[in-house]
Residue, then its C-alpha position, 0 to 999 in steps of 0.5 A: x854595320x854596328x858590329x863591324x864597326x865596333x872591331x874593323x880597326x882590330x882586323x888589321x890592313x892586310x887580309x887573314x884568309x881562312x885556312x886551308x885544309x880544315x874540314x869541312x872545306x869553305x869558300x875563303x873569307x877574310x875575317x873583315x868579310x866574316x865580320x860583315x857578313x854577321x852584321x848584315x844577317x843580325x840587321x836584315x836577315x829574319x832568322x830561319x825556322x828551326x829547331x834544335x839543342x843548344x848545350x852550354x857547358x862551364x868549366x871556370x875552375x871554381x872550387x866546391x860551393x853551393x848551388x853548383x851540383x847540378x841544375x835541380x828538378x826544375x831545370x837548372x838553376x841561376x848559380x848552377x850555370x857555372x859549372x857542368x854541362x846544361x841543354x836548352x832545347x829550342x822549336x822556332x816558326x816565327x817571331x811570335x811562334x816559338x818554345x824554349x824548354x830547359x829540361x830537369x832530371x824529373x820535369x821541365x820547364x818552358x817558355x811557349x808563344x803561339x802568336x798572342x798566346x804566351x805562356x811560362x810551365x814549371x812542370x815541378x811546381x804544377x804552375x802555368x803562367x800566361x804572359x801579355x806578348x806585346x806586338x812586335x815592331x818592324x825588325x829583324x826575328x831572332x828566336x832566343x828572346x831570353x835574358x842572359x844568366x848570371x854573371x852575364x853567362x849568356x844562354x845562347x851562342x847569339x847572346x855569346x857572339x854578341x857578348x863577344x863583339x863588344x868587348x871586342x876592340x882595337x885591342x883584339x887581334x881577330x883571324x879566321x881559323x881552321x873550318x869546323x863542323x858544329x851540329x852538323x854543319x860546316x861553319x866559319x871560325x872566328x878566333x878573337x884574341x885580346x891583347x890586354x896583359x890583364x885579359x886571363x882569357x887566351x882567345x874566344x872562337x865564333x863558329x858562323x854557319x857556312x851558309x846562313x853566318x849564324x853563330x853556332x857556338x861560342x868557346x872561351x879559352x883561358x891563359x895555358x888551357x887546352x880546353x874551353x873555360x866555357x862554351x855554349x853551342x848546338x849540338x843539334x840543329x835543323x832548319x825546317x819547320x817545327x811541327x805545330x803541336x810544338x807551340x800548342x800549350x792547355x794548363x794540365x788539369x789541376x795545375x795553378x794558372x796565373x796571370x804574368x808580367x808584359x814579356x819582351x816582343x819575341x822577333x826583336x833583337x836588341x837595339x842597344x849597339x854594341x858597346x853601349x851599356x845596359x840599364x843597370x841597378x844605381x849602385x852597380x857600375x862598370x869599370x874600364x872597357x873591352x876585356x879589361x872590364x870590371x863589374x863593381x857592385x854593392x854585395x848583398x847584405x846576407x852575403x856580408x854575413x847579415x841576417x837580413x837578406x833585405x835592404x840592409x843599408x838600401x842594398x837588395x838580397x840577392x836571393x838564397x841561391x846567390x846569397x850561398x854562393x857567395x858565402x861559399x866565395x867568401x868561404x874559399x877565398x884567400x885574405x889580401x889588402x892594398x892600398x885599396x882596402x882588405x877583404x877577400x879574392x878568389x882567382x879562376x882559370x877566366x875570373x877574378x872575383x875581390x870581395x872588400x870588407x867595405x860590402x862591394x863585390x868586384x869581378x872581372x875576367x883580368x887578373x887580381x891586380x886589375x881589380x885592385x885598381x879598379x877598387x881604389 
Protein backbone atom coordinates (compact mmCIF):
# COMPACT_ATOMS: atom_id res chain seq x y z
CA UNK A 1 0.00 0.00 0.00
CA UNK A 2 2.83 2.37 -0.61
CA UNK A 3 1.34 4.30 -3.19
CA UNK A 4 -1.84 5.06 -1.25
CA UNK A 5 -0.11 5.96 1.55
CA UNK A 6 2.02 8.26 -0.15
CA UNK A 7 -1.26 10.50 -1.64
CA UNK A 8 -4.32 9.14 0.89
CA UNK A 9 -4.08 12.64 2.90
CA UNK A 10 -4.58 14.67 -0.64
CA UNK A 11 -8.06 12.73 -1.33
CA UNK A 12 -9.84 14.38 1.44
CA UNK A 13 -12.59 12.66 4.36
CA UNK A 14 -15.23 12.87 2.25
CA UNK A 15 -15.87 10.40 -0.93
CA UNK A 16 -15.30 11.90 -4.77
CA UNK A 17 -17.46 9.34 -6.80
CA UNK A 18 -16.79 8.75 -10.52
CA UNK A 19 -19.21 10.69 -12.69
CA UNK A 20 -22.15 9.80 -14.15
CA UNK A 21 -22.84 9.76 -17.73
CA UNK A 22 -19.10 9.35 -19.04
CA UNK A 23 -18.97 6.42 -21.22
CA UNK A 24 -17.98 3.57 -21.20
CA UNK A 25 -20.30 3.19 -17.85
CA UNK A 26 -18.31 1.66 -14.68
CA UNK A 27 -18.93 0.59 -11.37
CA UNK A 28 -18.41 3.72 -9.03
CA UNK A 29 -15.21 3.90 -7.03
CA UNK A 30 -13.97 6.64 -4.97
CA UNK A 31 -10.81 7.75 -5.75
CA UNK A 32 -9.32 6.42 -2.44
CA UNK A 33 -10.79 2.72 -3.56
CA UNK A 34 -8.74 3.63 -7.09
CA UNK A 35 -5.69 4.51 -5.23
CA UNK A 36 -5.92 1.15 -3.41
CA UNK A 37 -7.07 -1.10 -5.94
CA UNK A 38 -3.50 0.51 -8.20
CA UNK A 39 -1.26 -0.44 -5.22
CA UNK A 40 -2.66 -3.69 -4.80
CA UNK A 41 -2.22 -4.89 -8.66
CA UNK A 42 1.44 -3.09 -8.40
CA UNK A 43 2.25 -5.38 -5.15
CA UNK A 44 0.52 -8.70 -5.93
CA UNK A 45 -0.87 -8.97 -9.31
CA UNK A 46 1.51 -10.73 -11.99
CA UNK A 47 0.86 -8.46 -15.08
CA UNK A 48 -1.26 -10.44 -17.67
CA UNK A 49 0.07 -11.71 -20.93
CA UNK A 50 -0.37 -9.04 -23.60
CA UNK A 51 0.63 -7.52 -26.46
CA UNK A 52 0.26 -3.93 -27.71
CA UNK A 53 1.53 -0.26 -29.06
CA UNK A 54 2.08 2.24 -26.74
CA UNK A 55 2.09 5.79 -28.36
CA UNK A 56 3.95 8.78 -26.45
CA UNK A 57 3.38 11.96 -27.79
CA UNK A 58 5.41 15.52 -26.42
CA UNK A 59 4.10 18.73 -26.90
CA UNK A 60 6.09 20.81 -24.41
CA UNK A 61 6.09 24.25 -26.61
CA UNK A 62 10.17 24.04 -26.98
CA UNK A 63 11.28 26.09 -29.85
CA UNK A 64 13.22 24.61 -32.90
CA UNK A 65 16.43 23.07 -31.74
CA UNK A 66 18.43 20.13 -32.63
CA UNK A 67 17.52 16.45 -32.32
CA UNK A 68 14.12 17.52 -32.00
CA UNK A 69 12.90 16.56 -35.90
CA UNK A 70 12.06 13.38 -35.44
CA UNK A 71 13.39 9.90 -34.21
CA UNK A 72 16.25 8.77 -37.01
CA UNK A 73 16.69 5.35 -38.94
CA UNK A 74 17.13 3.60 -35.88
CA UNK A 75 14.15 4.69 -33.85
CA UNK A 76 13.88 7.48 -32.03
CA UNK A 77 16.41 9.11 -30.26
CA UNK A 78 16.93 10.48 -26.45
CA UNK A 79 16.46 14.11 -27.32
CA UNK A 80 13.91 13.57 -29.86
CA UNK A 81 11.42 12.15 -27.25
CA UNK A 82 10.51 15.77 -26.52
CA UNK A 83 8.44 16.49 -29.25
CA UNK A 84 6.30 14.46 -31.72
CA UNK A 85 4.55 11.51 -31.59
CA UNK A 86 7.02 8.06 -30.98
CA UNK A 87 5.41 4.08 -30.61
CA UNK A 88 7.16 1.42 -28.66
CA UNK A 89 5.47 -1.83 -29.72
CA UNK A 90 5.14 -4.30 -27.05
CA UNK A 91 4.79 -8.69 -26.88
CA UNK A 92 4.56 -9.94 -23.23
CA UNK A 93 4.44 -13.99 -21.95
CA UNK A 94 6.11 -13.58 -18.75
CA UNK A 95 8.71 -11.90 -16.67
CA UNK A 96 11.45 -13.64 -18.65
CA UNK A 97 9.50 -13.80 -22.24
CA UNK A 98 8.96 -10.50 -23.61
CA UNK A 99 10.16 -8.21 -26.74
CA UNK A 100 10.12 -4.60 -26.57
CA UNK A 101 10.56 -2.94 -30.11
CA UNK A 102 10.87 0.94 -31.14
CA UNK A 103 10.34 0.81 -34.88
CA UNK A 104 12.56 4.02 -37.25
CA UNK A 105 11.46 4.93 -40.68
CA UNK A 106 13.84 2.27 -42.43
CA UNK A 107 14.66 -0.23 -39.50
CA UNK A 108 14.20 -1.16 -36.05
CA UNK A 109 15.53 -1.90 -33.00
CA UNK A 110 14.36 -4.11 -30.05
CA UNK A 111 15.01 -5.63 -26.71
CA UNK A 112 13.85 -9.64 -26.74
CA UNK A 113 14.24 -12.01 -23.74
CA UNK A 114 12.90 -15.68 -24.30
CA UNK A 115 13.78 -17.23 -20.62
CA UNK A 116 17.83 -17.10 -20.53
CA UNK A 117 18.22 -15.77 -23.71
CA UNK A 118 18.40 -11.75 -24.07
CA UNK A 119 19.09 -10.06 -26.75
CA UNK A 120 19.33 -6.11 -27.77
CA UNK A 121 19.03 -5.84 -32.36
CA UNK A 122 19.96 -2.41 -34.22
CA UNK A 123 18.34 -3.27 -37.28
CA UNK A 124 20.45 -0.07 -38.79
CA UNK A 125 23.80 -0.81 -37.27
CA UNK A 126 23.46 -4.60 -38.28
CA UNK A 127 24.37 -5.45 -34.53
CA UNK A 128 23.05 -7.99 -31.91
CA UNK A 129 24.13 -7.83 -28.55
CA UNK A 130 23.46 -10.81 -26.35
CA UNK A 131 22.60 -9.72 -22.57
CA UNK A 132 23.38 -11.87 -19.09
CA UNK A 133 19.42 -12.09 -17.67
CA UNK A 134 20.17 -12.60 -14.14
CA UNK A 135 17.30 -14.90 -12.43
CA UNK A 136 14.52 -12.83 -11.30
CA UNK A 137 13.43 -13.10 -7.55
CA UNK A 138 10.07 -13.50 -5.85
CA UNK A 139 7.77 -10.58 -6.74
CA UNK A 140 5.44 -9.15 -8.86
CA UNK A 141 6.00 -9.11 -13.15
CA UNK A 142 5.83 -6.24 -14.80
CA UNK A 143 6.81 -6.33 -18.74
CA UNK A 144 8.12 -2.69 -19.12
CA UNK A 145 11.75 -3.40 -17.79
CA UNK A 146 13.10 -0.07 -19.74
CA UNK A 147 14.46 2.94 -18.16
CA UNK A 148 12.79 5.78 -18.45
CA UNK A 149 13.93 8.93 -21.04
CA UNK A 150 15.43 11.73 -20.71
CA UNK A 151 14.35 14.48 -18.59
CA UNK A 152 12.41 11.67 -16.80
CA UNK A 153 10.14 11.37 -19.84
CA UNK A 154 8.91 8.01 -18.88
CA UNK A 155 8.31 5.35 -21.84
CA UNK A 156 5.52 3.85 -20.60
CA UNK A 157 1.98 4.72 -18.85
CA UNK A 158 3.24 2.37 -15.53
CA UNK A 159 6.55 4.39 -15.60
CA UNK A 160 4.22 7.88 -15.81
CA UNK A 161 1.59 6.58 -13.36
CA UNK A 162 4.44 5.74 -11.08
CA UNK A 163 6.10 9.37 -11.80
CA UNK A 164 2.78 10.55 -10.86
CA UNK A 165 2.46 9.21 -7.49
CA UNK A 166 5.13 10.33 -6.26
CA UNK A 167 4.97 13.51 -6.69
CA UNK A 168 1.65 13.31 -5.67
CA UNK A 169 1.35 14.66 -1.92
CA UNK A 170 -0.83 16.57 0.34
CA UNK A 171 -0.44 18.99 -2.03
CA UNK A 172 -2.74 17.50 -4.74
CA UNK A 173 -6.22 17.51 -4.99
CA UNK A 174 -7.09 14.00 -6.34
CA UNK A 175 -10.94 13.02 -7.94
CA UNK A 176 -12.11 10.55 -10.22
CA UNK A 177 -13.47 11.88 -13.78
CA UNK A 178 -15.66 11.07 -16.13
CA UNK A 179 -14.96 7.12 -17.63
CA UNK A 180 -12.94 6.96 -20.64
CA UNK A 181 -12.04 4.30 -23.27
CA UNK A 182 -8.40 3.86 -24.09
CA UNK A 183 -7.37 1.21 -26.83
CA UNK A 184 -10.42 -0.27 -26.59
CA UNK A 185 -10.91 -0.57 -23.09
CA UNK A 186 -13.18 1.05 -20.59
CA UNK A 187 -10.99 2.76 -17.95
CA UNK A 188 -11.23 4.61 -14.68
CA UNK A 189 -9.65 8.28 -14.91
CA UNK A 190 -7.75 9.52 -12.13
CA UNK A 191 -7.28 13.58 -12.33
CA UNK A 192 -4.44 14.76 -9.87
CA UNK A 193 -4.29 18.51 -9.36
CA UNK A 194 -1.37 20.36 -7.66
CA UNK A 195 -2.05 22.96 -5.46
CA UNK A 196 1.38 24.56 -5.54
CA UNK A 197 1.36 28.33 -7.18
CA UNK A 198 4.66 27.58 -8.66
CA UNK A 199 3.20 24.04 -10.42
CA UNK A 200 2.83 25.04 -14.31
CA UNK A 201 1.10 21.94 -14.63
CA UNK A 202 -3.18 22.16 -14.43
CA UNK A 203 -3.74 18.52 -13.79
CA UNK A 204 -2.30 14.92 -14.59
CA UNK A 205 -5.10 12.30 -15.68
CA UNK A 206 -4.57 8.14 -15.08
CA UNK A 207 -6.78 6.20 -17.20
CA UNK A 208 -6.80 2.58 -15.01
CA UNK A 209 -8.39 -0.48 -17.04
CA UNK A 210 -12.04 -1.01 -15.72
CA UNK A 211 -10.97 -4.51 -15.24
CA UNK A 212 -7.26 -5.19 -14.29
CA UNK A 213 -6.69 -1.29 -12.73
CA UNK A 214 -3.63 -1.12 -14.90
CA UNK A 215 -2.39 2.25 -16.28
CA UNK A 216 -3.48 2.65 -19.69
CA UNK A 217 -2.42 6.30 -20.27
CA UNK A 218 -0.94 8.93 -18.46
CA UNK A 219 -1.94 12.75 -19.90
CA UNK A 220 -0.18 16.16 -18.62
CA UNK A 221 -2.05 19.17 -18.91
CA UNK A 222 -0.29 22.83 -18.49
CA UNK A 223 -1.81 25.88 -17.06
CA UNK A 224 -4.59 27.59 -19.81
CA UNK A 225 -4.04 24.35 -22.63
CA UNK A 226 -6.81 22.22 -23.65
CA UNK A 227 -4.91 19.90 -24.77
CA UNK A 228 -1.89 17.54 -23.17
CA UNK A 229 1.69 19.11 -22.95
CA UNK A 230 2.59 15.13 -22.96
CA UNK A 231 0.77 11.96 -22.90
CA UNK A 232 2.18 8.26 -23.15
CA UNK A 233 -0.72 5.77 -23.82
CA UNK A 234 -2.06 2.47 -25.66
CA UNK A 235 -3.21 2.71 -28.48
CA UNK A 236 -3.75 -0.77 -28.79
CA UNK A 237 -3.97 -3.35 -26.51
CA UNK A 238 -4.89 -7.20 -25.84
CA UNK A 239 -4.78 -9.51 -23.33
CA UNK A 240 -3.99 -12.99 -24.93
CA UNK A 241 -1.06 -14.68 -25.63
CA UNK A 242 1.51 -13.60 -27.98
CA UNK A 243 2.57 -15.92 -30.31
CA UNK A 244 6.10 -17.78 -29.53
CA UNK A 245 7.70 -16.88 -32.84
CA UNK A 246 7.58 -13.31 -31.33
CA UNK A 247 10.55 -14.06 -28.81
CA UNK A 248 12.48 -16.05 -31.02
CA UNK A 249 15.50 -14.20 -32.03
CA UNK A 250 18.96 -15.77 -34.44
CA UNK A 251 21.67 -12.76 -35.33
CA UNK A 252 20.72 -12.56 -39.51
CA UNK A 253 23.82 -13.78 -41.41
CA UNK A 254 26.60 -10.91 -41.41
CA UNK A 255 25.38 -9.04 -38.52
CA UNK A 256 28.02 -8.12 -35.56
CA UNK A 257 27.42 -10.34 -32.45
CA UNK A 258 28.62 -8.83 -29.33
CA UNK A 259 28.59 -9.71 -25.83
CA UNK A 260 26.43 -7.04 -23.30
CA UNK A 261 26.45 -5.82 -19.96
CA UNK A 262 24.10 -7.75 -16.85
CA UNK A 263 20.41 -6.13 -17.68
CA UNK A 264 17.74 -5.60 -14.83
CA UNK A 265 15.53 -9.34 -14.10
CA UNK A 266 12.67 -8.36 -16.34
CA UNK A 267 9.38 -9.45 -13.81
CA UNK A 268 10.88 -7.12 -11.30
CA UNK A 269 9.14 -3.69 -10.66
CA UNK A 270 11.03 -1.20 -8.65
CA UNK A 271 11.48 -1.51 -5.08
CA UNK A 272 12.26 1.93 -4.20
CA UNK A 273 8.63 3.22 -2.67
CA UNK A 274 7.34 6.05 -3.62
CA UNK A 275 9.06 9.38 -2.83
CA UNK A 276 12.41 7.78 -2.40
CA UNK A 277 14.89 9.19 -4.61
CA UNK A 278 17.31 7.35 -7.08
CA UNK A 279 20.68 6.85 -7.34
CA UNK A 280 21.81 9.86 -8.94
CA UNK A 281 25.50 11.17 -10.16
CA UNK A 282 27.27 13.13 -6.81
CA UNK A 283 27.17 16.29 -8.41
CA UNK A 284 23.37 16.30 -9.56
CA UNK A 285 20.75 16.64 -6.63
CA UNK A 286 17.08 17.69 -6.38
CA UNK A 287 15.32 20.53 -4.89
CA UNK A 288 12.36 20.79 -2.99
CA UNK A 289 9.72 17.94 -3.37
CA UNK A 290 6.31 16.94 -4.96
CA UNK A 291 5.51 19.33 -8.08
CA UNK A 292 7.57 21.74 -6.92
CA UNK A 293 10.98 19.97 -7.56
CA UNK A 294 13.79 21.28 -9.28
CA UNK A 295 16.68 19.31 -10.76
CA UNK A 296 20.01 21.14 -10.28
CA UNK A 297 22.61 19.61 -11.99
CA UNK A 298 26.61 20.50 -13.31
CA UNK A 299 26.12 21.33 -17.16
CA UNK A 300 28.14 19.47 -19.69
CA UNK A 301 31.33 20.95 -20.48
CA UNK A 302 30.49 21.20 -24.16
CA UNK A 303 27.18 22.63 -23.32
CA UNK A 304 29.10 25.67 -21.80
CA UNK A 305 30.63 26.18 -25.18
CA UNK A 306 34.00 24.13 -24.32
CA UNK A 307 35.68 21.97 -26.82
CA UNK A 308 36.22 19.24 -24.54
CA UNK A 309 33.09 17.19 -24.17
CA UNK A 310 35.01 15.21 -21.68
CA UNK A 311 35.94 15.98 -17.73
CA UNK A 312 36.36 19.62 -17.98
CA UNK A 313 36.23 20.42 -14.45
CA UNK A 314 35.60 16.42 -13.33
CA UNK A 315 32.21 17.27 -15.18
CA UNK A 316 31.14 14.06 -17.77
CA UNK A 317 29.77 15.18 -21.66
CA UNK A 318 26.71 14.56 -22.14
CA UNK A 319 27.13 13.20 -25.30
CA UNK A 320 26.55 14.97 -28.85
CA UNK A 321 22.60 14.60 -28.75
CA UNK A 322 22.39 16.37 -25.43
CA UNK A 323 25.36 18.64 -26.11
CA UNK A 324 22.84 20.20 -29.38
CA UNK A 325 20.51 20.65 -27.48
CA UNK A 326 21.57 22.30 -25.13
CA UNK A 327 23.40 24.59 -26.99
CA UNK A 328 20.22 25.23 -28.90
CA UNK A 329 18.80 26.19 -25.21
CA UNK A 330 21.14 28.31 -24.73
CA UNK A 331 20.88 29.63 -28.13
CA UNK A 332 16.95 30.45 -27.59
CA UNK A 333 16.75 31.44 -24.18
CA UNK A 334 16.15 34.83 -22.83
CA UNK A 335 19.17 36.58 -20.58
CA UNK A 336 18.14 37.17 -16.55
CA UNK A 337 20.25 37.70 -13.15
CA UNK A 338 19.09 37.90 -9.73
CA UNK A 339 20.23 37.68 -6.60
CA UNK A 340 21.32 34.16 -7.56
CA UNK A 341 23.58 34.86 -10.40
CA UNK A 342 22.90 35.59 -14.31
CA UNK A 343 22.86 33.02 -17.09
CA UNK A 344 20.16 32.32 -19.40
CA UNK A 345 16.03 30.92 -19.15
CA UNK A 346 13.85 29.29 -21.42
CA UNK A 347 9.99 28.92 -20.28
CA UNK A 348 7.67 25.88 -21.88
CA UNK A 349 4.02 25.33 -21.41
CA UNK A 350 5.20 22.69 -18.37
CA UNK A 351 8.83 23.52 -18.04
CA UNK A 352 11.19 26.01 -16.97
CA UNK A 353 14.64 25.45 -17.91
CA UNK A 354 17.74 28.18 -16.00
CA UNK A 355 20.96 28.04 -17.58
CA UNK A 356 23.69 29.82 -14.71
CA UNK A 357 26.85 31.52 -16.39
CA UNK A 358 28.45 29.62 -13.16
CA UNK A 359 28.13 26.02 -15.48
CA UNK A 360 24.59 24.43 -13.39
CA UNK A 361 21.61 23.36 -15.34
CA UNK A 362 18.40 23.79 -13.30
CA UNK A 363 15.02 22.57 -14.54
CA UNK A 364 11.91 22.00 -13.06
CA UNK A 365 8.19 21.93 -14.31
CA UNK A 366 7.36 25.39 -11.92
CA UNK A 367 7.74 28.85 -12.79
CA UNK A 368 10.83 30.80 -13.40
CA UNK A 369 10.84 32.11 -10.18
CA UNK A 370 11.12 28.63 -8.52
CA UNK A 371 14.36 28.03 -10.02
CA UNK A 372 15.59 31.43 -9.06
CA UNK A 373 15.30 30.17 -5.28
CA UNK A 374 16.26 27.22 -5.90
CA UNK A 375 19.66 28.57 -7.49
CA UNK A 376 20.55 30.74 -4.35
Amino acid sequence: MAAVAVVAAAVGAGPVIAAVGGEPSLPDKTAEQLLADVARTWQHGPMPQMSGTIVETASLGLPALPGLSGPGPSGATPVSLLSGSHQLKIWYAGENRFRLMLPGEMSETDLISDGDKVWFWDSAANKATRLTAPAAPGGTATPFPLPSGPASMPATPEQAAREVLKAAGTDTAISVGDDVTVAGRGAYQLVLTPRSPDSLIKDVRVALDGERLMPLRVQVYAKGAAEPAFEVGFETLSFTSPAPENFAFTPPPGAKVEQGVDVPAAGRRPETAPGAQDGAHEETRVVGSGWDRVLVAPLPAAAEGKQDEGKQNGRKGGGPDVAALLGGVRSAATPVSGEWGSGRLLRTKVVSILLTDDGRLLAGAVTPEALYRAAR
